[in-house]
C-alpha positions as CSV (number, residue, x, y, z in Angstrom):
1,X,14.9,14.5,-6.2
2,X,12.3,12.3,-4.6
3,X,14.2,9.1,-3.6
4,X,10.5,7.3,-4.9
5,X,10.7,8.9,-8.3
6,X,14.5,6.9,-8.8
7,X,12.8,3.3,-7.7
8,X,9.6,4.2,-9.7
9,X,11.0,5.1,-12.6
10,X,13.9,2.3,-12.3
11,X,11.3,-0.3,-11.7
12,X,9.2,0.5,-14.9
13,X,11.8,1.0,-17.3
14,X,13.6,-2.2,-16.1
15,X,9.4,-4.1,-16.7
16,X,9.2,-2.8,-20.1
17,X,12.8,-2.7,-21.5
18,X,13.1,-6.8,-20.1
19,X,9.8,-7.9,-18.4
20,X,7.8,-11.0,-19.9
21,X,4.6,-10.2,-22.3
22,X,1.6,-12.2,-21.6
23,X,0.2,-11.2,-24.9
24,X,-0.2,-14.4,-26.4
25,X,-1.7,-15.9,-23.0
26,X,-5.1,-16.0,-21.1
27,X,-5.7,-13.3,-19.1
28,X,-8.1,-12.5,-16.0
29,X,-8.5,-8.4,-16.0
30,X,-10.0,-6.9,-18.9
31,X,-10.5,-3.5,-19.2
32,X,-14.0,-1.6,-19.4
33,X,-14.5,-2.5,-22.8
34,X,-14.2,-6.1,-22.4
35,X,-10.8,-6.0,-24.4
36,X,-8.2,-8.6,-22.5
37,X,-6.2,-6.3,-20.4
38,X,-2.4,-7.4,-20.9
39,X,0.8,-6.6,-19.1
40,X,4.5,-6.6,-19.3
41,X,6.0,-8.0,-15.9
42,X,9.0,-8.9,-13.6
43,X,8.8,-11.2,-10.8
44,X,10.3,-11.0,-7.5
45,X,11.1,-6.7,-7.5
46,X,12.5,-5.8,-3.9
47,X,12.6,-2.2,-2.7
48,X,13.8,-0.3,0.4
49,X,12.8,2.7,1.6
50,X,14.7,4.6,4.6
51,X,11.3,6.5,6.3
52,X,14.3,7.9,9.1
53,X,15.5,9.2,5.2
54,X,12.6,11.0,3.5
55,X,8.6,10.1,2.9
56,X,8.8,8.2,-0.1
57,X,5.9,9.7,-2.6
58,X,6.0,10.7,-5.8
59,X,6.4,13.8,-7.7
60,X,6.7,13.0,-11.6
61,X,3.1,12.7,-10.8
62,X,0.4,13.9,-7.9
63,X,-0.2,11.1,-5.3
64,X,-3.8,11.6,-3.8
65,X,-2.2,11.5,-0.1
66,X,-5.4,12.0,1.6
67,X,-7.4,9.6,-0.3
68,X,-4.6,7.1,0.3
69,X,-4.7,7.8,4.2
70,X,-8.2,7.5,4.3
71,X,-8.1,4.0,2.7
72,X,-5.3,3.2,5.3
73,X,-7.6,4.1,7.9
74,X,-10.2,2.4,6.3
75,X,-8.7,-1.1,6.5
76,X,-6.1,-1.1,9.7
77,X,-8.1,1.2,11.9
78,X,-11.9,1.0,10.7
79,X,-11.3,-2.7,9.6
80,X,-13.8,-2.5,7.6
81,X,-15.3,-4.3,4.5
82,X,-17.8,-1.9,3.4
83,X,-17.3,1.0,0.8
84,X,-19.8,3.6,2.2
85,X,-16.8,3.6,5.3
86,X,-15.2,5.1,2.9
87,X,-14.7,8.8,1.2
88,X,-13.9,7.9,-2.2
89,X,-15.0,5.2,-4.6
90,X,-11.7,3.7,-5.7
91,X,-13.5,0.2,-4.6
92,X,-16.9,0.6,-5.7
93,X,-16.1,-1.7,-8.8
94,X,-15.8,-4.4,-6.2
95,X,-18.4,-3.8,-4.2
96,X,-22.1,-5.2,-4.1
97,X,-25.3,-3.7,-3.1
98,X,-24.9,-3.2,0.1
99,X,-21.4,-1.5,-0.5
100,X,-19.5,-4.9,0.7
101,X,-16.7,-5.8,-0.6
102,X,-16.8,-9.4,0.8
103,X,-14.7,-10.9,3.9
104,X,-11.8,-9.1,2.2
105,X,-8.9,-6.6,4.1
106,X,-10.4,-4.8,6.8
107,X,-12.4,-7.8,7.5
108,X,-9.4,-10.3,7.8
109,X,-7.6,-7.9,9.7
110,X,-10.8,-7.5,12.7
111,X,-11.1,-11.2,13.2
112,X,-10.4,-12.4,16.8
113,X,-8.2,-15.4,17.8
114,X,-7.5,-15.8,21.1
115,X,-3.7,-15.9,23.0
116,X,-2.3,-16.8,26.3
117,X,-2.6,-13.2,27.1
118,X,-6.1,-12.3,25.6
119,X,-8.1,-11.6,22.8
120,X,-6.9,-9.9,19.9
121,X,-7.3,-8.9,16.0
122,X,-4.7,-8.9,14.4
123,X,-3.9,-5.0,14.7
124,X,-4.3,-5.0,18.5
125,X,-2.0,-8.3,18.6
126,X,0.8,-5.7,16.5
127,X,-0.1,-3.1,18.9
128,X,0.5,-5.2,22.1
129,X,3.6,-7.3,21.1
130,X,5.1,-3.8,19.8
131,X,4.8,-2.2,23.5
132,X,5.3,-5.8,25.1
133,X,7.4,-8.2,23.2
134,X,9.2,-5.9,20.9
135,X,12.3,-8.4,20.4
136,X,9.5,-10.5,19.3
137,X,10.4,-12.3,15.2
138,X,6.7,-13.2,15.2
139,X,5.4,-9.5,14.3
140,X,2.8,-10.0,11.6
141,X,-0.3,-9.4,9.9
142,X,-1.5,-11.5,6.7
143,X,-5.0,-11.3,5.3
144,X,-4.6,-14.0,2.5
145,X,-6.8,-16.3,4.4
146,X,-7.5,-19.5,2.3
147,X,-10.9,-20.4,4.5
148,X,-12.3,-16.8,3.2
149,X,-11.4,-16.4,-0.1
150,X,-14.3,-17.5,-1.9
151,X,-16.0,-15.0,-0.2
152,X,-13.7,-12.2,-1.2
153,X,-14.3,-9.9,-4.4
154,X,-10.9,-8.9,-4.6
155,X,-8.3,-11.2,-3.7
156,X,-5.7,-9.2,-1.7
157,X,-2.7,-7.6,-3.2
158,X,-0.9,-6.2,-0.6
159,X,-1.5,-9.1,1.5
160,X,1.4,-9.0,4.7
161,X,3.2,-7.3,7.2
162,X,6.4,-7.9,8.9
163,X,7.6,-5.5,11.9
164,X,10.8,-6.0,13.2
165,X,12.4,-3.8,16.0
166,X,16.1,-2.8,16.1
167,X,16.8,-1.1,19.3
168,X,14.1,1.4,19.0
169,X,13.9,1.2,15.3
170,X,10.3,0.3,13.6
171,X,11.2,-1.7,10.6
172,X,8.7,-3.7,8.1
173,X,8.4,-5.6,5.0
174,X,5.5,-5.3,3.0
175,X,4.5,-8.7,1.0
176,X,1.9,-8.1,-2.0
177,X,1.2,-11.0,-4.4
178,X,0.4,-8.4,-7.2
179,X,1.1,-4.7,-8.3
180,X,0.0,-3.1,-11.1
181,X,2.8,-0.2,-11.2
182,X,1.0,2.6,-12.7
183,X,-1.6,3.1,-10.5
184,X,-1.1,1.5,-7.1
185,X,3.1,0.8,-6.6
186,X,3.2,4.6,-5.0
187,X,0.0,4.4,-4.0
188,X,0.6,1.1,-1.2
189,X,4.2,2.3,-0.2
190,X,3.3,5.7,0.4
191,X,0.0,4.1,2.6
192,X,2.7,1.6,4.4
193,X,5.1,4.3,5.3
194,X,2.4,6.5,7.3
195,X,1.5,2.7,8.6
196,X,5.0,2.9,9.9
197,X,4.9,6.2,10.9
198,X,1.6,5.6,13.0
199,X,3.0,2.1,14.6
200,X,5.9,3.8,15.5
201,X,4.6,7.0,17.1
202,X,2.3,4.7,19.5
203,X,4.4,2.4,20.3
204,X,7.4,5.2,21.1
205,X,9.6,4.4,18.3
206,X,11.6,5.7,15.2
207,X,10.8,4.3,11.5
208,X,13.4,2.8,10.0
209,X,13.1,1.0,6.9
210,X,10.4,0.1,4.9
211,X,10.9,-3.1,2.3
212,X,8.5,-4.0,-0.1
213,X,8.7,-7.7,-1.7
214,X,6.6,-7.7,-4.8
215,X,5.8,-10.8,-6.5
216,X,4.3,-10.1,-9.8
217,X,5.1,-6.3,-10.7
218,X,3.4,-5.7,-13.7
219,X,2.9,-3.1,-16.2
220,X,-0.1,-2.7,-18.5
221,X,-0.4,-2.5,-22.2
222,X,-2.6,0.2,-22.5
223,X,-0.5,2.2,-19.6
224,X,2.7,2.2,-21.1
225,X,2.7,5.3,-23.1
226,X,1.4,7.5,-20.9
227,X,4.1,6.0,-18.4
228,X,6.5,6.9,-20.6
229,X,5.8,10.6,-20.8
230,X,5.5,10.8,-16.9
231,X,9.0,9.1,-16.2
232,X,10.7,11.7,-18.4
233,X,8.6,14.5,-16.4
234,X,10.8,16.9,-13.9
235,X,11.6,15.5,-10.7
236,X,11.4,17.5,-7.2
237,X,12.8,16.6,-3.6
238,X,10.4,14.5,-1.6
239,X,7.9,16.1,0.8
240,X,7.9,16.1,4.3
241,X,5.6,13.6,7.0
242,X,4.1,15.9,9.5
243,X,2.0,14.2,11.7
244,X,0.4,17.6,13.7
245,X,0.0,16.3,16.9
246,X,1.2,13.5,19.5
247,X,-1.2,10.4,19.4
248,X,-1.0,8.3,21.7
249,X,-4.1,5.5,21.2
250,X,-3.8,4.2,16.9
251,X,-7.4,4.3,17.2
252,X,-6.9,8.0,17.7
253,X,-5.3,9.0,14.2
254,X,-7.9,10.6,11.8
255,X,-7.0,11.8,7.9
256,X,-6.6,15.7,9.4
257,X,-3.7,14.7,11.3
258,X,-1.2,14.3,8.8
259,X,0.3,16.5,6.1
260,X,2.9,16.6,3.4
261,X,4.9,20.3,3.7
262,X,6.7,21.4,0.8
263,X,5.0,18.9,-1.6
264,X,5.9,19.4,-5.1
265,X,4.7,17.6,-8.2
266,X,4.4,17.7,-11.7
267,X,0.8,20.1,-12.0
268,X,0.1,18.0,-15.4
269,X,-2.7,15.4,-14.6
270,X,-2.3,12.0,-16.2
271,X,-4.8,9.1,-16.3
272,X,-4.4,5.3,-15.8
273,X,-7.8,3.5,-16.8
274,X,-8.1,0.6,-14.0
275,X,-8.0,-2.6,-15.2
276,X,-10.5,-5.2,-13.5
């Protein structure tokens, strides 16, 4: 079985057999009737995944995997803020007129600050101290900017990056503020493994281990019994990463070169509404 399935379902039994209710409390989200959209939660939930291991996706349930890649792209590679750079709509509830979605992700991540050794974004500066400083502690992205965030229309939940090279093993941490379980906890870790995977392959190194530090991991009301069904659903054995061809340049990478082989997953369909 897929090592992800064990940590999903682990996680979510453990948020709503012991996580705190903030039914009696103010809430933010609401979902698309206007009812107050509640949760169950746990703070602080840390997981590790060994990418050297097995891709960790899940199969108690079908993961979009090209739809998540093509997001990935969309904010480390494209650094962009804009939906119509994007081939699906998954943000188009945050986005405005023009498609923007405000000095949010692939924004932060494009900005420019200048170093002893040039001009980077914050991508490019990962990319350089990767091939150039990899004994480096100081390997990191974060896109939480305070200066920007009142011109953001989605604060960001997966908000940091940590790399950290062992010999030539590529290991990160993954920081995000929030995570609602159901319909993005696979979703991000999934996207930040073939993150590793692509750092990794450029940079000529092996993944290693992939941490993700969640603050807030939360379940919601209206999700929980159709969670409930899935976690009891058969599990399979995790998929396999093929990335089809040698890349040298990150810029390089498009959606058609990576693939899951032997990817099996419960065929039944199951929908989360999104809470916003």
């Amino acid at each position: 079985m897929s090592k992800a399935d064990v940590i999903f379902i682990e996680n979510c039994k453990d948020i709503i057999a012991n996580g705190f209710s903030d039914k009696d409390m103010p809430v933010r989200p609401k979902w698309l009737d206007g009812t107050p959209a509640h949760t169950v939660k746990k703070f602080g939930v840390v997981n590790r995944y060994n990418l050297a291991e097995e891709f960790p996706i899940l199969t108690v349930r079908k993961i979009n995997f090209r739809a998540a890649v093509d997001e990935l792209l969309w904010i480390w590679q494209k650094k962009s803020n804009n939906v119509n750079d994007l081939n699906s709509h998954i943000w188009d509830s945050w986005a405005d007129e023009t498609g923007s979605i405000g000095k949010a992700y692939g924004y932060q991540l494009g900005k420019k600050a200048k170093y002893k050794e040039g001009e980077f974004d914050q991508v490019d500066r990962v990319l350089f101290d990767l091939k150039n400083n990899p004994s480096s502690r100081r390997i990191m992205t974060n896109i939480y900017n305070f200066d920007d965030l009142h011109e953001m229309n989605l604060y960001p939940c997966a908000y940091s990056m940590t790399f950290n090279v062992s010999g030539n093993v590529l290991n990160g941490i993954l920081n995000q503020r929030s995570n609602d379980m159901a319909v993005a906890n696979n979703w991000n870790v999934m996207q930040y493994a073939v993150l590793m995977h692509m750092f990794a392959m450029v940079s000529g190194l092996q993944v290693g281990e992939l941490v993700h530090v969640i603050s807030d991991a939360h379940v919601y009301d209206r999700h929980i019994p159709v969670l409930e069904e899935v976690m009891e659903r058969k599990q399979y054995p995790a998929p396999k990463l093929i990335i089809k061809r040698e890349v040298k340049d990150f810029y390089d990478f498009t959606v058609d070169d990576f693939e899951l082989e032997n990817y099996e997953y419960n065929p039944e369909k199951v929908k989360f509404e999104v809470a916003v």
